[in-house]
ZAMARGU-4260 file (C-alpha; in steps of 0.2 Angstrom, whole numbers, plus 5000, padded with zeros to 4 digits):
<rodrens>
0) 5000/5000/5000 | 5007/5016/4995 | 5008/5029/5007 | 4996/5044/5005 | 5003/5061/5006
5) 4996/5077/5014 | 4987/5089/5001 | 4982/5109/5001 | 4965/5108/5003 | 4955/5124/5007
10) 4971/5132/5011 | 4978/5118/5024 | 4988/5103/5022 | 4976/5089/5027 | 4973/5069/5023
15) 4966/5069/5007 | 4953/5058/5013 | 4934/5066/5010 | 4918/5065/5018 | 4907/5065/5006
20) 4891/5077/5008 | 4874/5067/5009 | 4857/5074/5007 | 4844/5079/5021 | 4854/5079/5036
25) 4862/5063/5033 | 4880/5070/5034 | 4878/5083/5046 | 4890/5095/5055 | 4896/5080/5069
30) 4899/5068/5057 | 4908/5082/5047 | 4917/5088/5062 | 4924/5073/5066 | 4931/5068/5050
35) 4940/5086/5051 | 4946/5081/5068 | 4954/5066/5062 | 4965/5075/5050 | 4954/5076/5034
40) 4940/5085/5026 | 4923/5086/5035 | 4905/5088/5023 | 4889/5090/5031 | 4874/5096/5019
45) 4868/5112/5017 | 4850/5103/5010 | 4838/5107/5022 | 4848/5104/5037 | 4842/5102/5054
50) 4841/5115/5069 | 4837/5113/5086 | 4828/5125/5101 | 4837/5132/5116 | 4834/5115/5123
55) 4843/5106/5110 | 4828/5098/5103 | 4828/5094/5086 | 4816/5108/5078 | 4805/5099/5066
60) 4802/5110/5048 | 4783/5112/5050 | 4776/5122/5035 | 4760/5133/5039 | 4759/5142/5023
65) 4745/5139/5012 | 4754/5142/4996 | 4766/5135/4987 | 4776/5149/4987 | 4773/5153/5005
70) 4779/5135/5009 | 4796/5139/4998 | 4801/5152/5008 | 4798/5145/5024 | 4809/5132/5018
75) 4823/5144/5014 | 4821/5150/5030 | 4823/5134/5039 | 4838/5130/5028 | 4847/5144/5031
80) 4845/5143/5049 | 4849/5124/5049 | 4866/5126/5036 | 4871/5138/5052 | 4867/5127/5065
85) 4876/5111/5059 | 4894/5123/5051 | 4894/5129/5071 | 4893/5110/5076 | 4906/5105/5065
90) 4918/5119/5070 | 4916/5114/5087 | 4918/5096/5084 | 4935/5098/5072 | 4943/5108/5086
95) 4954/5117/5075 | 4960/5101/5064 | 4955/5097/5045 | 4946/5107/5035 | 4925/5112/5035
100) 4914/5111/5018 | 4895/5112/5014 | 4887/5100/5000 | 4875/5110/4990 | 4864/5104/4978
105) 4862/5116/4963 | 4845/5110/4957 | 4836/5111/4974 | 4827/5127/4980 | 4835/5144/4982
110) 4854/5137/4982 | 4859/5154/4978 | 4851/5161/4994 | 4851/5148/5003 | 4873/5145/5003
115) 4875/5164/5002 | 4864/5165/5019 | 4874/5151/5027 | 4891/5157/5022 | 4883/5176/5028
120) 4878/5168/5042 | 4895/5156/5046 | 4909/5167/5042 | 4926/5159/5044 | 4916/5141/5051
125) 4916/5135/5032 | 4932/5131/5019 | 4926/5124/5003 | 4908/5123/4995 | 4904/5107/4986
130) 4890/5108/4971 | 4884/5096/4959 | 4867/5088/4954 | 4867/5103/4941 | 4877/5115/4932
135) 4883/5126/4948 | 4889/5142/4936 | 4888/5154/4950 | 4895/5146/4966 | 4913/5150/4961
140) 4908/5166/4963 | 4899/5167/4978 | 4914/5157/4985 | 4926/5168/4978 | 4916/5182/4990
145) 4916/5175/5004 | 4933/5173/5003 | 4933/5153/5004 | 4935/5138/4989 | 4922/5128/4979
150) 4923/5111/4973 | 4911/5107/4957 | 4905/5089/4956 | 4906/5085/4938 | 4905/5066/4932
155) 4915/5071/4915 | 4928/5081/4908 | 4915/5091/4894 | 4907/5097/4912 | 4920/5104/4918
160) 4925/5111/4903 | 4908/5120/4902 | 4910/5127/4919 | 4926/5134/4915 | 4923/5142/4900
165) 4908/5152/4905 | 4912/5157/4923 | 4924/5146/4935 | 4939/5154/4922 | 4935/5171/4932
170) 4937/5166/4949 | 4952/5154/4947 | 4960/5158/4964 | 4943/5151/4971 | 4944/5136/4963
175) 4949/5122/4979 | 4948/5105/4967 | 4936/5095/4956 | 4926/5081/4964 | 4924/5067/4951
180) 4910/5058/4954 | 4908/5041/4945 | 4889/5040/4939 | 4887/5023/4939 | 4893/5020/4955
185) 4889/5034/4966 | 4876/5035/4976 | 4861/5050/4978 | 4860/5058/4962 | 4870/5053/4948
190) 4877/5064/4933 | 4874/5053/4918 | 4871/5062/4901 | 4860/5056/4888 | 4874/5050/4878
195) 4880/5037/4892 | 4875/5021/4892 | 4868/5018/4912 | 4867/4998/4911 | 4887/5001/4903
200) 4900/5008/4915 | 4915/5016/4910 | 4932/5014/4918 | 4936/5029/4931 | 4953/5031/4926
205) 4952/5036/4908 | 4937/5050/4913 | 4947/5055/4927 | 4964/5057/4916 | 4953/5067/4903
210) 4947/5078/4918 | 4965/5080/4921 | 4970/5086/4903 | 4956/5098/4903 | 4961/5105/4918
215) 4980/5105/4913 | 4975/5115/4898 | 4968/5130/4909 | 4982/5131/4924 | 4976/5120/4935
220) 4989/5104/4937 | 4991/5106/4953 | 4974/5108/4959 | 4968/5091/4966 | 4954/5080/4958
225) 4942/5072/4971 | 4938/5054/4967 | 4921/5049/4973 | 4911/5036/4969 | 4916/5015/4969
230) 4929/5020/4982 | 4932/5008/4997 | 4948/4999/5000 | 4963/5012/4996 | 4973/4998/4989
235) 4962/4995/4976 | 4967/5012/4972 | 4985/5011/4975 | 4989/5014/4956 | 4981/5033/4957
240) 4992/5038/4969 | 5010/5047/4965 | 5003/5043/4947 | 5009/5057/4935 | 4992/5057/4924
245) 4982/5061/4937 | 4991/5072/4947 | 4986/5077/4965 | 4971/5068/4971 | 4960/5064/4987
250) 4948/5050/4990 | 4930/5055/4994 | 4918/5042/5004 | 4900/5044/5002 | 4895/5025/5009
255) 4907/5020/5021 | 4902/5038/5035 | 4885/5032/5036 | 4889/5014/5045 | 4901/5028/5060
260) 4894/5032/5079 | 4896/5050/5073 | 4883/5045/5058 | 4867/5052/5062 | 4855/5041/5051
265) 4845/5029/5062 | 4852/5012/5068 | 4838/5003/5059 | 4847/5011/5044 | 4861/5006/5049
270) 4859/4987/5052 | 4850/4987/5034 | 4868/4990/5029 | 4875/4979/5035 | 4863/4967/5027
275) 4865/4972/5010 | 4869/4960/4995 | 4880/4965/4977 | 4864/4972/4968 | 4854/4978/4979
280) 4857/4997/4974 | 4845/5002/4960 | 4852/5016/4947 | 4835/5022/4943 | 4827/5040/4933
285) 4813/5037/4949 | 4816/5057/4955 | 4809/5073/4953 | 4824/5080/4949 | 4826/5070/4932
290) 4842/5064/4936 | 4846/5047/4938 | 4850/5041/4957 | 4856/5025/4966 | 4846/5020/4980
295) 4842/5004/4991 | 4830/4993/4982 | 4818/4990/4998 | 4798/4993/4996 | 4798/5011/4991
300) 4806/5008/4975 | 4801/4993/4971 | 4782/5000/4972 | 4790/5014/4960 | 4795/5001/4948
305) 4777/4991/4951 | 4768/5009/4947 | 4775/5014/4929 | 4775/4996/4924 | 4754/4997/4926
310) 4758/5011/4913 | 4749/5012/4895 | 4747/5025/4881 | 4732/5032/4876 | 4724/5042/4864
315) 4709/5055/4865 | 4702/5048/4849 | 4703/5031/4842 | 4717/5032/4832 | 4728/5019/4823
320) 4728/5003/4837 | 4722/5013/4848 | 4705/5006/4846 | 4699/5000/4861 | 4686/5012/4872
325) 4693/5016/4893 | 4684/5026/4903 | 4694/5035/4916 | 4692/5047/4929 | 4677/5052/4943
330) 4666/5057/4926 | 4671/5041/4916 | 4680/5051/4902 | 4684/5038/4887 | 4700/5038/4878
335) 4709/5024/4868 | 4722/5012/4870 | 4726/4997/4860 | 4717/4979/4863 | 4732/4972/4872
340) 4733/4986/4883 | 4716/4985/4887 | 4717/4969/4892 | 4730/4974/4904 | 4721/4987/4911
345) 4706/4976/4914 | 4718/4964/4925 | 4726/4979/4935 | 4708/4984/4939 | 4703/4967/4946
350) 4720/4967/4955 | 4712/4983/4966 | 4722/4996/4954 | 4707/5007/4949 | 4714/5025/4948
355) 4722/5029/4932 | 4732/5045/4933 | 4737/5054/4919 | 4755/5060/4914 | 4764/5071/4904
360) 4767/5058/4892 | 4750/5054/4886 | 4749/5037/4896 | 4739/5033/4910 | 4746/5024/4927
365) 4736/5013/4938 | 4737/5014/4955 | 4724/5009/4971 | 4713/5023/4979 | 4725/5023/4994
370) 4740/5027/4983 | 4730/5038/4971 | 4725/5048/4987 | 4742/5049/4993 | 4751/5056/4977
375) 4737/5069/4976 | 4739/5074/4993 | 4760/5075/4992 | 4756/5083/4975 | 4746/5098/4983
380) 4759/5097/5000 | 4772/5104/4989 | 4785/5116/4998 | 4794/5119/4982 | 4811/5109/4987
385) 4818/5108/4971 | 4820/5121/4957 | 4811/5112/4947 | 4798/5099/4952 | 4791/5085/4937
390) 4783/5076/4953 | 4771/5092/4958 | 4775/5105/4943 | 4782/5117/4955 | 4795/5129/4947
395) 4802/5141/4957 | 4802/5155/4941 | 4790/5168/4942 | 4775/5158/4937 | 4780/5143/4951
400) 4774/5129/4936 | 4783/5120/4928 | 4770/5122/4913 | 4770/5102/4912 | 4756/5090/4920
405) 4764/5085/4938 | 4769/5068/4933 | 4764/5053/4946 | 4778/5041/4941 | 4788/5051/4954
410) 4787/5055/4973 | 4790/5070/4983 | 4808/5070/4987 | 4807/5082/5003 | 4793/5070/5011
415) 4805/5054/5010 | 4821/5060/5015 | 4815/5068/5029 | 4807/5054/5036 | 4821/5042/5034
420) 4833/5056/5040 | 4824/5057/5056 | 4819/5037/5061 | 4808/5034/5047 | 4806/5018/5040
425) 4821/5011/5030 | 4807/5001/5020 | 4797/5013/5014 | 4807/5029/5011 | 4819/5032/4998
430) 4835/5026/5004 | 4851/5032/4996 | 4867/5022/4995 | 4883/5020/4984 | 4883/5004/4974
435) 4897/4997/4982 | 4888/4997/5000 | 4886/4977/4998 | 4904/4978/5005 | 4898/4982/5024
440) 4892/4963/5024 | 4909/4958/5016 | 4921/4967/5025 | 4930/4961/5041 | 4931/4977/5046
445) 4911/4976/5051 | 4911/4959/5060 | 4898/4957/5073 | 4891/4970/5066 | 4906/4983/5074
450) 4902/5002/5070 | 4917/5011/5072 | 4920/5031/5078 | 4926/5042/5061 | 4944/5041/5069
455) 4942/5023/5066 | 4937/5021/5050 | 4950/5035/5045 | 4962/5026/5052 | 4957/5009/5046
460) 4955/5020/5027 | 4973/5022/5030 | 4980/5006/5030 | 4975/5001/5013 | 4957/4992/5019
</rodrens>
């Protein structure tokens, strides 16, 4: 095992061993915290984290507006006062040590008020400012005033290039690294383009060696590339370090912080992974977002999958093979699908799946009462979590819609990660995981079901297993 050597990071020499930042409150700032204590680099999210009351009491994001738009910024407010909370915690918990950054997401809500009212409201607690499920165009400037580094999460070299060329070329001295993120390994919310192939991964050291050139060619070989994604035993790594094509670069863990005391996800949660099998991560274009994800397949998506396989196209008039008369809805609205889909239809029916709901795609998906009821409800619930919403049409642009029916072959995201962030069921929430996560059941490190402390596994990281 090859030894690793200290990088600049954020303007201090540290392990280049990475927390990686996960979703609602899932890395938060004690996790982050500790990893910066151990002599590395902390991430706690700035999604929506969570705050507490004078008693320490977690503070639980009630929304009492009656609009959309009302609920959106209540949410802003919570995550701006939560990013605060948790880059206090951290700072306290690092004791001086590591380095301090926020994962932002740049297609949720607000990003832009949301990190520039943390940072406003946390000056000199934070480092560096990780971004990705998006192009994050502005964040390299906002870093750049605040007077601290961003990190872009890109999955490609033709990413980065883009950000380069149209704003991160300006602010150069704020540029801390590149975090490339494997998006067929990674878990959360993957960055796979239209032109990649998801059921065919690509090797990370030819992507990661392009990343390299592109960044060579505008200045930056010395600026490190995070690796993230598919990473677990360093010495299955051993031939990235010291290598000359690569130049400098740090190993991000996304997976391995969640099974840590310091982890704040629920010990149900944590037992699930410890029980996890090779293929029980799902890369899956489930989300509201669009982007493709990598989750656990337990209940919640395997009733996604169950829902837009009862899917059929229709037609409003009978047109071509679409020849067969369906009446739909409370008023028994007739459209036309083909003979074979009717047939289908007529089965989910008698199975208890009675609602059809329409899409934007012209095709109808069946669902029972109960679930019909449930997505109308989350549909009308909406806080406006995301910039863009294909679950509920929100759009938070001047006219909040989207302009496209909201589409019921997706969820609301807000609703499930909050729950399983806060002892909700591991079963039936969306539970995000990298694809490598099998490797808690496979690794002696976890015998007996062991959870170490974040010194432990750092330490453990460090001698190659």
């Amino acid at each position: 095992m090859k030894q690793l050597h200290p990088l600049l990071i954020s303007g201090r020499e540290v392990l280049p061993i990475v927390e990686g930042g996960k979703g609602v409150s899932v890395s938060n700032g004690r996790s982050a915290g500790a990893f910066a204590a151990a002599g590395g680099v902390g991430t706690f999210s700035g999604v929506n984290a969570d705050s507490y009351n004078a008693n320490g009491e977690l503070q639980p994001q009630v929304y009492r507006g009656k609009t959309r738009r009302e609920r959106y910024e209540e949410l802003i407010g919570y995550a701006i006062q939560g990013g605060i909370t948790q880059a206090r915690i951290a700072h306290e918990t690092a004791g001086g040590h590591g380095r301090i950054h926020m994962n932002v997401l740049w297609e949720a809500a607000a990003t832009q008020r949301i990190l520039t009212g943390i940072l406003d409201g946390a000056r000199g607690l934070i480092h560096g400012v990780t971004c990705g499920a998006g192009m994050p165009y502005k964040v390299a400037e906002i870093a750049a005033r605040f007077g601290i580094y961003c990190y872009p999460i890109v999955s490609s070299s033709r990413a980065f290039r883009a950000l380069w060329r149209r704003a991160y070329h300006k602010f150069r001295d704020a540029l801390g690294g590149v975090v490339y993120e494997d998006p067929w390994l990674a878990g959360g919310h993957n960055g796979l383009s239209n032109g990649e192939n998801p059921e065919r991964p690509e090797p990370a050291m030819p992507r990661v060696i392009a990343l390299r050139r592109e960044m060579r060619e505008a200045g930056l070989d010395g600026t490190p590339i995070f690796m993230a994604g598919g990473v677990w035993f360093l010495r299955d790594w051993a031939d990235w370090i010291d290598n000359p094509d690569l130049g400098p670069i740090a190993f991000q863990y996304g997976t391995r912080p969640l099974l840590t005391q310091e982890s704040p996800v629920s010990a149900a949660w944590k037992r699930r992974l410890l029980e996890l099998n090779e293929g029980d991560v799902l890369l899956n274009r489930f989300s509201p977002t669009g982007f493709y994800s990598s989750a656990v397949k337990n209940d919640f998506l395997r009733e996604l999958i169950a829902r837009n396989d009862r899917q059929v196209a229709y037609s409003r008039v009978p047109v071509g093979e679409h020849t067969d008369a369906l009446a739909i809805g409370a008023r028994g609205r007739v459209v036309y699908v083909t003979p074979a889909d009717k047939r289908r239809v007529d089965g989910w029916i008698a199975a208890g799946f009675t609602e059809a709901l329409r899409t934007p795609d012209s095709t109808l998906v069946y669902v029972t009462p109960g679930k019909s009821a449930e997505i109308r409800r989350d549909q009308q619930n909406c806080m406006g979590c995301l910039s863009a919403c294909r679950f509920s049409n929100w759009s938070e642009g001047e006219q909040g819609t989207t302009g496209k029916p909201a589409d019921p072959r997706s969820y609301c995201i807000q609703k499930t990660l909050q729950d399983i962030a806060h002892n909700g069921s591991v079963d039936t929430n969306l539970m995000f995981a990298g694809h490598n996560a099998y490797m808690f059941a496979r690794d002696p490190f976890y015998r007996g079901g062991f959870v170490p402390t974040v010194k432990q596994l750092v330490d453990r990281i460090l001698t190659g297993d």
